[in-house]
MIDOSE-1310 file (N, C-alpha, C; in nm, 2 decimals, decimal comma, always signed):
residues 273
xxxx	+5,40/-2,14/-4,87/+5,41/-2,27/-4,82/+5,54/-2,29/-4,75; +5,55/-2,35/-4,61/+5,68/-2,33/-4,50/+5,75/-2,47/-4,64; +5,93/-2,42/-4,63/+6,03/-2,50/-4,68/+6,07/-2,57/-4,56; +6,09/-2,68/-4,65/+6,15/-2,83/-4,57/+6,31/-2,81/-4,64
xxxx	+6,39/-2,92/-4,55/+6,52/-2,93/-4,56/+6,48/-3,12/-4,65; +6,42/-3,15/-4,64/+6,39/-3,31/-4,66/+6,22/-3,31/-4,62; +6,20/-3,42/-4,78/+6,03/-3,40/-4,81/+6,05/-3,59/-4,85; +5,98/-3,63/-4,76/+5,94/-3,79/-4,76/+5,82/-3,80/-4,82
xxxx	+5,80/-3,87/-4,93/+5,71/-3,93/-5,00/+5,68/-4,09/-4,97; +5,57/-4,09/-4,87/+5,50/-4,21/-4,86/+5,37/-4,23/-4,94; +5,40/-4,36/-5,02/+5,28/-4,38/-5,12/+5,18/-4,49/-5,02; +5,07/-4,46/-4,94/+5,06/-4,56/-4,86/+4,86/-4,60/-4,86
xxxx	+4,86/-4,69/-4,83/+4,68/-4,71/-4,83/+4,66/-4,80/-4,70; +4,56/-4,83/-4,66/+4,52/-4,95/-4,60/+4,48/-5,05/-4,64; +4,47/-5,06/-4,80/+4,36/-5,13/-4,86/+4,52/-5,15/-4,98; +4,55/-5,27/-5,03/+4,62/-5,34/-5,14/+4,55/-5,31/-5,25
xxxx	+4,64/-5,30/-5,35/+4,55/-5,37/-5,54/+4,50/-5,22/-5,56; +4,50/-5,09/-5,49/+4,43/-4,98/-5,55/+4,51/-4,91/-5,66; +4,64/-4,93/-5,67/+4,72/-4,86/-5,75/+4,87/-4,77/-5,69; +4,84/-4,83/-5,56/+4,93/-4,75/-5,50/+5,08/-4,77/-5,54
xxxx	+5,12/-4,90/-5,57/+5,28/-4,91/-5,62/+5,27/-4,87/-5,77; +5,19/-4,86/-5,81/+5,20/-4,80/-5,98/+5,22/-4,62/-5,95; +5,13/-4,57/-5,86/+5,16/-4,49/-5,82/+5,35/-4,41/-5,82; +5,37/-4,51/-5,64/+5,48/-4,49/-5,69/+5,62/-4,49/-5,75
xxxx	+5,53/-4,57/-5,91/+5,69/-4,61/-6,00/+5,64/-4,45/-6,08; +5,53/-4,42/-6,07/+5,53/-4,30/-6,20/+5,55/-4,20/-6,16; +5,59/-4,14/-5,96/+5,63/-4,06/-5,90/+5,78/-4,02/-5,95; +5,85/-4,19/-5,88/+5,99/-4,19/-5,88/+6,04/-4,18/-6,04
xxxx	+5,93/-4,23/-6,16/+5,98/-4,18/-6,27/+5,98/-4,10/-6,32; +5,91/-3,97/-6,25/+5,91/-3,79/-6,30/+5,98/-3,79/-6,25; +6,04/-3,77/-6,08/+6,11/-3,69/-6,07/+6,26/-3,70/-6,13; +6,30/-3,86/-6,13/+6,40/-3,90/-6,21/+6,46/-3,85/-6,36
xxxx	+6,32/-3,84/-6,41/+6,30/-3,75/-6,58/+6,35/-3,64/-6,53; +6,29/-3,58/-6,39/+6,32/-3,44/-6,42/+6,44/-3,35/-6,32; +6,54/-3,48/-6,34/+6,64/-3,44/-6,25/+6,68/-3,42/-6,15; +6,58/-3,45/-6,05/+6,55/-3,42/-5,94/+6,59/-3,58/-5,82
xxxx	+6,70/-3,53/-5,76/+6,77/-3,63/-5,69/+6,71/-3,73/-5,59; +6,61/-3,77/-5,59/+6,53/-3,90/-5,55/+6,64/-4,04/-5,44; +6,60/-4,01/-5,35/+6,64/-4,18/-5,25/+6,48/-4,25/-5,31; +6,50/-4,38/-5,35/+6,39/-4,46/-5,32/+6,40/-4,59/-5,19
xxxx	+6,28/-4,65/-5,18/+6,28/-4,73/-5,09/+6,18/-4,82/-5,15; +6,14/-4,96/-5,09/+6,04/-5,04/-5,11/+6,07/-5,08/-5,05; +5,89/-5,04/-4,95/+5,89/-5,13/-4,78/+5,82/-5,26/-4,81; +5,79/-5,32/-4,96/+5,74/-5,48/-4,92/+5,83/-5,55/-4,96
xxxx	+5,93/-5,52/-4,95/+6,06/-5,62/-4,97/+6,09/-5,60/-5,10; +6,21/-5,74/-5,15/+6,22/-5,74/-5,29/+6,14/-5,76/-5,40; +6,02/-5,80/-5,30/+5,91/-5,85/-5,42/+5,80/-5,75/-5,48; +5,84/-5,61/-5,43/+5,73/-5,51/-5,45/+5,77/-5,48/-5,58
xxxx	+5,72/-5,42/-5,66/+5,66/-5,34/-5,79/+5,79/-5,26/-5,79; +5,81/-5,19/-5,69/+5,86/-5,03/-5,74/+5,97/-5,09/-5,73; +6,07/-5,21/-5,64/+6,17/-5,26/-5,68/+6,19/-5,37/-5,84; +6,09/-5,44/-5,83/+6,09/-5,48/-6,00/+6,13/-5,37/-6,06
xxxx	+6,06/-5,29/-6,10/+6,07/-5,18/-6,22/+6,16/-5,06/-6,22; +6,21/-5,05/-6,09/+6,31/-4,92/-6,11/+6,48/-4,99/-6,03; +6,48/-5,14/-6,01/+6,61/-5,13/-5,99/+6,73/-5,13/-6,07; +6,82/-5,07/-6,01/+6,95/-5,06/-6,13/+6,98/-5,19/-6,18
xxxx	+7,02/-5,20/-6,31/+7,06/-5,34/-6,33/+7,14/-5,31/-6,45; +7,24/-5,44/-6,42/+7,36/-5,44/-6,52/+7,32/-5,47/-6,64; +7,45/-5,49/-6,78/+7,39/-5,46/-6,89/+7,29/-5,61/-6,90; +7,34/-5,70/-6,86/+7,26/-5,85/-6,87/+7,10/-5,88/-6,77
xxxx	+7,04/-5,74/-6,74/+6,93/-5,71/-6,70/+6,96/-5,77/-6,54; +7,04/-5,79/-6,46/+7,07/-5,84/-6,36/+7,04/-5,74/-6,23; +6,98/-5,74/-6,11/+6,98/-5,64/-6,04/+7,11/-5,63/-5,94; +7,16/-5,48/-5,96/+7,25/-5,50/-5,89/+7,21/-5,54/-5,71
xxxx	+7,36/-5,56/-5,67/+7,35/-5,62/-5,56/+7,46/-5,57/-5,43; +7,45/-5,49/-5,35/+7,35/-5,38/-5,32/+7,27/-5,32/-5,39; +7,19/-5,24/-5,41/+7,09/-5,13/-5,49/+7,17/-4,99/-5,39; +7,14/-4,94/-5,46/+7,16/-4,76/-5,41/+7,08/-4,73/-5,43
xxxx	+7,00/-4,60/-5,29/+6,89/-4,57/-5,33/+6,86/-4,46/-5,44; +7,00/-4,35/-5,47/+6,98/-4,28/-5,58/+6,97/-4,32/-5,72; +7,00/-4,45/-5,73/+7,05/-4,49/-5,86/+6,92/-4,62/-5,88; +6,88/-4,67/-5,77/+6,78/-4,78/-5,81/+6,72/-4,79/-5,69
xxxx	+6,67/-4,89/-5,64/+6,56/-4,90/-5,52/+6,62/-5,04/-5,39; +6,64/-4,95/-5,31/+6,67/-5,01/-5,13/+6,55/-5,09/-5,12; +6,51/-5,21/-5,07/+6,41/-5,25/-5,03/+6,44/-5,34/-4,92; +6,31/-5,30/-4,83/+6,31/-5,37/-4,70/+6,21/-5,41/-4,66
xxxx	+6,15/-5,45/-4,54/+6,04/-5,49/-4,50/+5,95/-5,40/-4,38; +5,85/-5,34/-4,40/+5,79/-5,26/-4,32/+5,77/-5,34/-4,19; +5,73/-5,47/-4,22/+5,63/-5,54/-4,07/+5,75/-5,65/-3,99; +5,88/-5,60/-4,03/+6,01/-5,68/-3,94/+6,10/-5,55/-3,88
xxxx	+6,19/-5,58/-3,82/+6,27/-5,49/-3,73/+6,32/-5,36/-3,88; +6,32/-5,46/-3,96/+6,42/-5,35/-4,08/+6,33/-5,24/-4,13; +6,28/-5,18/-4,08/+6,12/-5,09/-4,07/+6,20/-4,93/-4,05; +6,34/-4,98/-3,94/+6,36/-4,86/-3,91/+6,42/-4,78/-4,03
xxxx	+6,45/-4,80/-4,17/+6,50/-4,75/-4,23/+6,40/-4,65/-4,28; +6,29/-4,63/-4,26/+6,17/-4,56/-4,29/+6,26/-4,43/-4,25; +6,29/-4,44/-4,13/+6,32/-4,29/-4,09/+6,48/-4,27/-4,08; +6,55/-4,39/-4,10/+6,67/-4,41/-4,08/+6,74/-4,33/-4,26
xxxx	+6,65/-4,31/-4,34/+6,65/-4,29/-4,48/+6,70/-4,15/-4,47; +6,66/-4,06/-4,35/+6,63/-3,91/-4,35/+6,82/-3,96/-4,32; +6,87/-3,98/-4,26/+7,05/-3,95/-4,22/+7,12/-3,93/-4,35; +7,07/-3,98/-4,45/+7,21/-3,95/-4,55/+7,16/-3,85/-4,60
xxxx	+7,12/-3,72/-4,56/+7,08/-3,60/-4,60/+6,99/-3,56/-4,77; +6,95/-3,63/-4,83/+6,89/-3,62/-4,93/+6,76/-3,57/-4,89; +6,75/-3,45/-5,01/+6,64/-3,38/-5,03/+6,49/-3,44/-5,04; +6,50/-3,54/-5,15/+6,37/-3,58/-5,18/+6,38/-3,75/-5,13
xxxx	+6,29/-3,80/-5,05/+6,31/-3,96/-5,05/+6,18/-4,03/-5,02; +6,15/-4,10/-5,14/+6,00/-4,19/-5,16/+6,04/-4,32/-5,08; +5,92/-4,35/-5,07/+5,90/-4,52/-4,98/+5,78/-4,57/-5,05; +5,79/-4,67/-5,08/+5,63/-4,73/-5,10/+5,62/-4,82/-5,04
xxxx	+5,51/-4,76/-4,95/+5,46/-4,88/-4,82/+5,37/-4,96/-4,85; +5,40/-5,08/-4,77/+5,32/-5,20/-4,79/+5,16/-5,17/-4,80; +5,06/-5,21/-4,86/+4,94/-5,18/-4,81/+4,86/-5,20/-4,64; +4,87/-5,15/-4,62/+4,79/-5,20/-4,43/+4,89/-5,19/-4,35
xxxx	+5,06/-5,14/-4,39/+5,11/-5,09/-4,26/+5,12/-4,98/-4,22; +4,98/-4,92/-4,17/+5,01/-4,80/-4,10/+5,05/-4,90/-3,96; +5,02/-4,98/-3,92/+5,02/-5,08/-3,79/+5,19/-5,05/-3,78; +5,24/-5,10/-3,81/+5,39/-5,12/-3,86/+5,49/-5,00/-3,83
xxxx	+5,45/-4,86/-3,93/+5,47/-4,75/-3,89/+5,51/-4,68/-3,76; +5,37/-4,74/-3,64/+5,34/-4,71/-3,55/+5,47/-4,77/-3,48; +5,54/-4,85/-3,54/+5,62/-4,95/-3,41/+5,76/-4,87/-3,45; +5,78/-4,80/-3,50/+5,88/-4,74/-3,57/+5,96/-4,69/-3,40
xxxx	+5,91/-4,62/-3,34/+6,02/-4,61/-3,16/+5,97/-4,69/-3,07; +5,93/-4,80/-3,12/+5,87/-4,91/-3,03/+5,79/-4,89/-2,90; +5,74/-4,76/-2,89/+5,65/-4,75/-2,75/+5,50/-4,69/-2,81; +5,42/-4,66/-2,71/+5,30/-4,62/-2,71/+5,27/-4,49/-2,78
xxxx	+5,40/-4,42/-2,78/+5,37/-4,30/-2,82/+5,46/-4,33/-3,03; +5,47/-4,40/-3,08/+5,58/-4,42/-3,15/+5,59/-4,28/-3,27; +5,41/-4,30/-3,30/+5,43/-4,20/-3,45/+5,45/-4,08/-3,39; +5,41/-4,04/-3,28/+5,42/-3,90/-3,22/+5,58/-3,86/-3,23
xxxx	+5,64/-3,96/-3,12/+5,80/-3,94/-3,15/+5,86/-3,95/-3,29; +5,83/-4,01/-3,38/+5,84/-4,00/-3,53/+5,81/-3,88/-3,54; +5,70/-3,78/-3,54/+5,71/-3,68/-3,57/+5,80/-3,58/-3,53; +5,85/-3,59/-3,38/+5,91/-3,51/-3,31/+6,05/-3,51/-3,40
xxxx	+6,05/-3,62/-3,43/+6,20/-3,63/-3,50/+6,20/-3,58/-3,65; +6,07/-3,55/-3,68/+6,08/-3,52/-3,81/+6,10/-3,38/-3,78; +6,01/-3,32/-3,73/+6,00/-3,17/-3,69/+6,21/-3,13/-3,64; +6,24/-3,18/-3,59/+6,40/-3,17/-3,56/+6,51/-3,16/-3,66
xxxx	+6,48/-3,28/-3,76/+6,53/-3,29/-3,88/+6,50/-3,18/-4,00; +6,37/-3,08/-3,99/+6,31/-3,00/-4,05/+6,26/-3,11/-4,19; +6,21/-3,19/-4,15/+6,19/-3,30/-4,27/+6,00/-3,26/-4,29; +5,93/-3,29/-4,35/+5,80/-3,30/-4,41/+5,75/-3,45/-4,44
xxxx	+5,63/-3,52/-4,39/+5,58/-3,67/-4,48/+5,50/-3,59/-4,58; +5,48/-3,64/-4,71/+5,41/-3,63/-4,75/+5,33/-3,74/-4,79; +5,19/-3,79/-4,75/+5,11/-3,86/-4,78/+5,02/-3,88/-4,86; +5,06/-3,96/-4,99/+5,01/-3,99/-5,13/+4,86/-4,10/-5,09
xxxx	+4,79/-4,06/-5,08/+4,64/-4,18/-5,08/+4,60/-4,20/-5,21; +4,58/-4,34/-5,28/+4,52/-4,35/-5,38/+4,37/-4,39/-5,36; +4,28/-4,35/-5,41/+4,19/-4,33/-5,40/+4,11/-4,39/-5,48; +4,02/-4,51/-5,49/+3,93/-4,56/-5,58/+3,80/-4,56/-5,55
xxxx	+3,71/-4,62/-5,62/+3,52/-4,57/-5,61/+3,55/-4,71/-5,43; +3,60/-4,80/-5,39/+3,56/-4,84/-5,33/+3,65/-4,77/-5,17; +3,54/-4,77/-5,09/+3,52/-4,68/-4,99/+3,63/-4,75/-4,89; +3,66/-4,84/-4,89/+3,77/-4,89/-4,82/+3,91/-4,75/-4,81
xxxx	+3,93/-4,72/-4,96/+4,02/-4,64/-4,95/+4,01/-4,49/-4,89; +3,92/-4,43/-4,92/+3,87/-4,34/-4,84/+3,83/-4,34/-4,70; +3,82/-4,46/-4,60/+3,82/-4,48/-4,53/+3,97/-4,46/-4,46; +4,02/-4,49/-4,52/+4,17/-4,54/-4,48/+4,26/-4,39/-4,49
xxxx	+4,21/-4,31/-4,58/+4,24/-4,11/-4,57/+4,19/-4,11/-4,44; +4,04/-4,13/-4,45/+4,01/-4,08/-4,29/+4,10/-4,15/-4,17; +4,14/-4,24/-4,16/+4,21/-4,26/-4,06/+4,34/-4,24/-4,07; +4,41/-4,21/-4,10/+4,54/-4,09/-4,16/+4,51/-3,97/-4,13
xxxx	+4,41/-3,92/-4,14/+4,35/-3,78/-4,11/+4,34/-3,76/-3,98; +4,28/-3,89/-3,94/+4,28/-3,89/-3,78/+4,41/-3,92/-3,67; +4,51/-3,96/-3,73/+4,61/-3,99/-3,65/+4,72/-3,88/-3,65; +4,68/-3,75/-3,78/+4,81/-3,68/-3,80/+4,74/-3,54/-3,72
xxxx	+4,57/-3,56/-3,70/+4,53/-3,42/-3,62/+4,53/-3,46/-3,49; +4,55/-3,62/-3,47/+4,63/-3,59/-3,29/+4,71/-3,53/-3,27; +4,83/-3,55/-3,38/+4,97/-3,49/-3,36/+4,97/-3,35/-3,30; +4,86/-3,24/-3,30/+4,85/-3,15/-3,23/+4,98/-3,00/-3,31
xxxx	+5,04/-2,95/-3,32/+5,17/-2,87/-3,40/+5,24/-2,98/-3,44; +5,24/-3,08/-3,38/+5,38/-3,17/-3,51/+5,30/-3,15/-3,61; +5,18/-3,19/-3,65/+5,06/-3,22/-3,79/+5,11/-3,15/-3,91; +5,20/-3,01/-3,85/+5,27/-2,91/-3,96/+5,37/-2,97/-4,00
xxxx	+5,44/-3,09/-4,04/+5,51/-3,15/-4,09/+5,48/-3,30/-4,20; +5,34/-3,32/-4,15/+5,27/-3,38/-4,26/+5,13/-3,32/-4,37; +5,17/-3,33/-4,46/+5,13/-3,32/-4,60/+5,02/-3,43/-4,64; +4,89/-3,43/-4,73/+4,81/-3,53/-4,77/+4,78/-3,48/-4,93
xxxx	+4,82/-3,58/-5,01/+4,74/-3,56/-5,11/+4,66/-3,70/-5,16; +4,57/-3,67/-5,21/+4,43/-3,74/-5,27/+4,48/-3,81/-5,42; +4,47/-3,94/-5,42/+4,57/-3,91/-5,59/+4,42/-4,03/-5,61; +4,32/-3,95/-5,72/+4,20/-4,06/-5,77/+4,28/-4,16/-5,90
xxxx	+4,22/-4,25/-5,90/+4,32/-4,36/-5,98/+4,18/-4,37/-6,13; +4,25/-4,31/-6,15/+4,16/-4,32/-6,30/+4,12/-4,48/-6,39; +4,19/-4,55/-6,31/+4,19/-4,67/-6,42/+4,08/-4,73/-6,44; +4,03/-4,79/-6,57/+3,92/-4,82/-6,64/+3,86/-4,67/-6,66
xxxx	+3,94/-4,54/-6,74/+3,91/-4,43/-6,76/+3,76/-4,39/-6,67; +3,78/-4,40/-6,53/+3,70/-4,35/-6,48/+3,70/-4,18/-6,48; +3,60/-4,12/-6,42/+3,55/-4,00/-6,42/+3,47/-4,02/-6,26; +3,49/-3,83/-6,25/+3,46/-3,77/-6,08/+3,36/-3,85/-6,08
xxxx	+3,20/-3,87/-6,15/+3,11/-4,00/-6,14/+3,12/-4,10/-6,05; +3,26/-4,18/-6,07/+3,23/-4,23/-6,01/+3,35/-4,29/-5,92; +3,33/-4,20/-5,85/+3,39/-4,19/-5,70/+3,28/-4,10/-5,58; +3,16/-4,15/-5,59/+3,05/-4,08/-5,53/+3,10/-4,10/-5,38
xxxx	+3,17/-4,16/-5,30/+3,20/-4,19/-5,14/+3,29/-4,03/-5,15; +3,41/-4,02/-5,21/+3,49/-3,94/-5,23/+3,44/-3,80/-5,24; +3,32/-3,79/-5,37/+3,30/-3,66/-5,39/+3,18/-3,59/-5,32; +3,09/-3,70/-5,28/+2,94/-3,70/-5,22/+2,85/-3,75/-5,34
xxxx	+2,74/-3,78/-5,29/+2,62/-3,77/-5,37/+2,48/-3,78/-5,29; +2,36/-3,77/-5,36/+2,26/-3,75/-5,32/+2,18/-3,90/-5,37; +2,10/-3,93/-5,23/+2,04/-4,06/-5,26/+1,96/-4,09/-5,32; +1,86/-4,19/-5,34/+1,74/-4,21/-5,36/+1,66/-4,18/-5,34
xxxx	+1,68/-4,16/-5,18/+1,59/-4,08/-5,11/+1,60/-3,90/-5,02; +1,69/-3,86/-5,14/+1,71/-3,72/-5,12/+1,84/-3,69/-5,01; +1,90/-3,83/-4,93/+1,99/-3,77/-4,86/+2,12/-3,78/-4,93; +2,23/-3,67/-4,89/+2,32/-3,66/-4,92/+2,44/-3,72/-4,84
xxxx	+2,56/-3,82/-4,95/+2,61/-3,91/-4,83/+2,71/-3,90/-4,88; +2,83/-3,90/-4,81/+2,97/-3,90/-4,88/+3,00/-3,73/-4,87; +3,14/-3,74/-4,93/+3,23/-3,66/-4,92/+3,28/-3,52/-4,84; +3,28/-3,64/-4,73/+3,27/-3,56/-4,58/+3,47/-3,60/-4,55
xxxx	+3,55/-3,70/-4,62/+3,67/-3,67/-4,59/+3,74/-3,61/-4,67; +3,70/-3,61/-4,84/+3,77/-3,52/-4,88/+3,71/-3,34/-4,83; +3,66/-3,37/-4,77/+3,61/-3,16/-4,71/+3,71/-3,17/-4,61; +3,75/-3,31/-4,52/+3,84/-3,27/-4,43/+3,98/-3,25/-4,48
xxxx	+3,99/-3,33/-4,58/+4,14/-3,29/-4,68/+4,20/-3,16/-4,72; +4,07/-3,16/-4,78/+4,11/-3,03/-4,82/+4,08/-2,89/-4,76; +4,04/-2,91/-4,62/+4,03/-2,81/-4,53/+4,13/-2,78/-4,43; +4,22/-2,92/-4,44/+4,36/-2,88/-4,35/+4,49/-2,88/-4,47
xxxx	+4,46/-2,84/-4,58/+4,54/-2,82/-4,64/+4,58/-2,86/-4,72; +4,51/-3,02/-4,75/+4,58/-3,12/-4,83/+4,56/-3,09/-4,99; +4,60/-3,21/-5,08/+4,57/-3,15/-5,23/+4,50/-3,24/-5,27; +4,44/-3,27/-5,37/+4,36/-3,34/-5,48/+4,45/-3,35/-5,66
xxxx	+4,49/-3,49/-5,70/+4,50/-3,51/-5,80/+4,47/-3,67/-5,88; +4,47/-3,65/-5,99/+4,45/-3,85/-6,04/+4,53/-3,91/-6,10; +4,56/-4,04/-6,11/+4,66/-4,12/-6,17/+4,60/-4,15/-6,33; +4,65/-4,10/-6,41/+4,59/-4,15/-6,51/+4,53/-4,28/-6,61
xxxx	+4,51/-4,30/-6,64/+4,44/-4,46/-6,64/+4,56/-4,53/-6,80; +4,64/-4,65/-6,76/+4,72/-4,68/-6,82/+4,66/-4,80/-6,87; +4,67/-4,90/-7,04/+4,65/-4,96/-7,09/+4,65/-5,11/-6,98; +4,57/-5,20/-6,98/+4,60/-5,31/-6,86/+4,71/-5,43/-6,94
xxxx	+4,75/-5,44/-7,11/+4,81/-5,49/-7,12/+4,93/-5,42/-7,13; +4,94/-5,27/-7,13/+5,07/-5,25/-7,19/+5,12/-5,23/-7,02; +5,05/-5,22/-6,94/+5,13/-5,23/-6,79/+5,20/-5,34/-6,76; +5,07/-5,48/-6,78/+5,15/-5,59/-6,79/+5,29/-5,64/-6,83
xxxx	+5,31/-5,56/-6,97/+5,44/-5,60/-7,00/+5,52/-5,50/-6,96; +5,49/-5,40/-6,93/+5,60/-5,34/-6,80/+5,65/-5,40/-6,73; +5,60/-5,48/-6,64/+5,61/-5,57/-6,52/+5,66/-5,68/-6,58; +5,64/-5,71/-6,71/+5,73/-5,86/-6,71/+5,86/-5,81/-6,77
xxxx	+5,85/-5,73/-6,84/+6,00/-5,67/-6,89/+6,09/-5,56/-6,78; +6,01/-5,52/-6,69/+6,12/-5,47/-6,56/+6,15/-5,35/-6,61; +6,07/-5,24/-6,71/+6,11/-5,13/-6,74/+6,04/-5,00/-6,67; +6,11/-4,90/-6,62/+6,05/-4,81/-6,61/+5,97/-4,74/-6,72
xxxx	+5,94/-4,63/-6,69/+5,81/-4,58/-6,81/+5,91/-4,53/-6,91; +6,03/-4,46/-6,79/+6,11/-4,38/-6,92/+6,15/-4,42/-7,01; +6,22/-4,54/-6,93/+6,26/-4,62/-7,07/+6,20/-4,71/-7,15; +6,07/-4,74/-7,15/+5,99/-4,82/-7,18/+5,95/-4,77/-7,38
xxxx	+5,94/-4,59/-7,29/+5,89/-4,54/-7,47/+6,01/-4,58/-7,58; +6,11/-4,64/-7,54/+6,22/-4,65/-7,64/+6,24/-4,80/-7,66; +6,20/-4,88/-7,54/+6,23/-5,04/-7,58/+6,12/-5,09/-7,69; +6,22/-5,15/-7,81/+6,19/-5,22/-7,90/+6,12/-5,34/-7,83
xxxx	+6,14/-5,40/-7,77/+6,07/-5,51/-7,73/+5,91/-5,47/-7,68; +5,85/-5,33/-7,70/+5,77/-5,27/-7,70/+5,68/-5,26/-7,82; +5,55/-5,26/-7,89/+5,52/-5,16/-8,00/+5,49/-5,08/-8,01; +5,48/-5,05/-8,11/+5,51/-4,87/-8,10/+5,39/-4,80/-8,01
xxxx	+5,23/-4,85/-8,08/+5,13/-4,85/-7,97/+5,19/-4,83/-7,82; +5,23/-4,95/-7,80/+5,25/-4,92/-7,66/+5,37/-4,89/-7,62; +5,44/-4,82/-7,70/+5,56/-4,73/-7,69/+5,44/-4,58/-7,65; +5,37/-4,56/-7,71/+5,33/-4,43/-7,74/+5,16/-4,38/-7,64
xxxx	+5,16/-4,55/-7,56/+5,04/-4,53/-7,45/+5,13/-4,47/-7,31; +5,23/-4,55/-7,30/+5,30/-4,49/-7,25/+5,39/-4,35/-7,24; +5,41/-4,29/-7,32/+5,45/-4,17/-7,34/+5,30/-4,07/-7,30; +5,20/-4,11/-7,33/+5,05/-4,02/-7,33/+5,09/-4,02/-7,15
xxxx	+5,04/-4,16/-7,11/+5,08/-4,22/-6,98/+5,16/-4,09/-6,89; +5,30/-4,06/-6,92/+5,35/-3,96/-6,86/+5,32/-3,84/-6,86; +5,30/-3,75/-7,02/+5,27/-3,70/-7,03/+5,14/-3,62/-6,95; +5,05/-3,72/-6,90/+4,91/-3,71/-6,88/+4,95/-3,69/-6,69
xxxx	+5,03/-3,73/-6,69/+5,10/-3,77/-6,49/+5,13/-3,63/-6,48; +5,23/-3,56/-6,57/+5,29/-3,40/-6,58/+5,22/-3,33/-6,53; +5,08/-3,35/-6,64/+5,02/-3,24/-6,65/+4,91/-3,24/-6,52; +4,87/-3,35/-6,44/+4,76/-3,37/-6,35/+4,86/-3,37/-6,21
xxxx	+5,01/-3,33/-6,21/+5,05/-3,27/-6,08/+5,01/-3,14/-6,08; +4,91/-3,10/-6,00/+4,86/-2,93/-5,98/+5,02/-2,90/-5,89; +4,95/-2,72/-5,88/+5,08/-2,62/-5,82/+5,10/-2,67/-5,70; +4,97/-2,71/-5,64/+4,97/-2,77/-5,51/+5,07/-2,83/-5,46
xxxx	+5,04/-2,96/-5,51/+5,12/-3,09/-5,49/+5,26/-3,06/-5,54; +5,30/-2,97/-5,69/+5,42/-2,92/-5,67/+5,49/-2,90/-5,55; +5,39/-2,77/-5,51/+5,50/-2,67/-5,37/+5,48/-2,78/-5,24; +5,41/-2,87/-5,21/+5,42/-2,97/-5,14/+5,55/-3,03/-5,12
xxxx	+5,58/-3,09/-5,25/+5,72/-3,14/-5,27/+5,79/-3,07/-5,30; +5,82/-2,95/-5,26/+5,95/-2,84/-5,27/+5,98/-2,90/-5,41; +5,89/-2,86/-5,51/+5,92/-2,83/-5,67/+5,82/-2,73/-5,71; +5,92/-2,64/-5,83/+5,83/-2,48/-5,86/+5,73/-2,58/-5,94
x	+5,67/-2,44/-5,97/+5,53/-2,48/-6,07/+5,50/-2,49/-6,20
């Protein structure tokens, strides 16, 4: 698998509410666990998820003010001029650097060199920089999301040889302990009437190289009080304002995230296996 100098993690969908910012708080909280020097970003402003829960904050739970993106989370806005920091992130040389994009800005993306050609030249500049996207799709039973791979799929095999600098992985969102069942758009199935429908984009995924993995399905109240207590996971297994229960759904939680990053999606993100 070709090495990058810089590997961009875009958590992105077309479709809101699938899981994509839970997504990426439990990215940015492995790699963090595991030492691994992380820029973050949050392109829906201050009000996104992954800035709630992973910004640095003083001892009086205060968020600091600047944020640093090694230490807590930059947030800006994908669909205003401050968009450019998407790519403006790659300059302070850091290895690994996650974004979580707004739901439905691939639009936005596109305005990134303000002309007709924008994502193309985005790429050109990636390819220069020896940088990689990697493209995190969360994926649930409703076909909106898988639609929304396919058109990602379709805009990165115009790219023509830039395409060698973006990455796709498939991430199925397990929540309400679903099972491959039921994601029939995703995986195919067979009708009522004997025809066979679906899973005609993950064949194209995984035929240009992309990977397949799932988010594992986390308790709906013990996420809740994630969100109102502002904890990441790591630290979550230790806050007393926790019980132990849900000190220990959460620990399964990560554990379970570990273990469902295949080798794939490792060597993707320039991490061994």
């Amino acid at each position: 698998m070709t090495e990058f100098s810089h590997y961009m993690c875009l958590t992105s969908s077309m479709k809101g509410g699938g899981g994509k910012s839970t997504l990426a708080c439990t990215l940015l909280d492995f790699l963090r666990r595991h030492d691994v020097e992380v820029a973050a970003y949050d392109a829906d402003g201050a009000i996104g998820t992954l800035s709630d829960m992973h910004a640095a904050r003083d001892a009086d739970g205060r968020p600091h003010d600047p944020q640093t993106p090694l230490e807590g989370v930059v947030a800006y806005n994908i669909r205003d001029e401050s968009r450019a920091l998407l790519f403006n992130s790659l300059a302070a040389g850091h290895r690994h650097i996650l974004h979580d994009v707004a739901g439905g800005a691939l639009a936005d993306m596109q305005r990134l060199f303000g002309d007709e050609n924008s994502l193309r030249n985005f790429f050109r500049a990636l390819r220069s920089a020896h940088a990689c996207v990697i493209f995190f799709h969360v994926v649930t039973p409703d076909v909106s999301t898988i639609e929304s791979v396919a058109l990602h799929l379709d805009l990165t095999e115009k790219l023509g040889d830039l395409a060698g600098n973006a990455r796709h992985v498939a991430v199925l969102n397990r929540h309400g302990d679903r099972q491959d069942r039921d994601f029939p758009h995703w995986f195919g199935y067979t009708d009522a009437a004997g025809v066979v429908r679906g899973g005609k984009t993950r064949a194209r995924l995984m035929s240009c190289g992309g990977a397949e993995m799932f988010l594992p399905a986390l308790n709906d109240r013990t996420m809740s009080m994630l969100k109102e207590l502002r904890r990441p996971f790591a630290k979550a297994v230790y806050d007393p304002a926790l019980s132990f229960i849900d000190q220990q759904r959460v620990q399964i939680f990560m554990e379970d995230f570990e273990n469902a990053l295949t080798a794939d999606v490792r060597g993707m993100l320039g991490l061994s296996a």
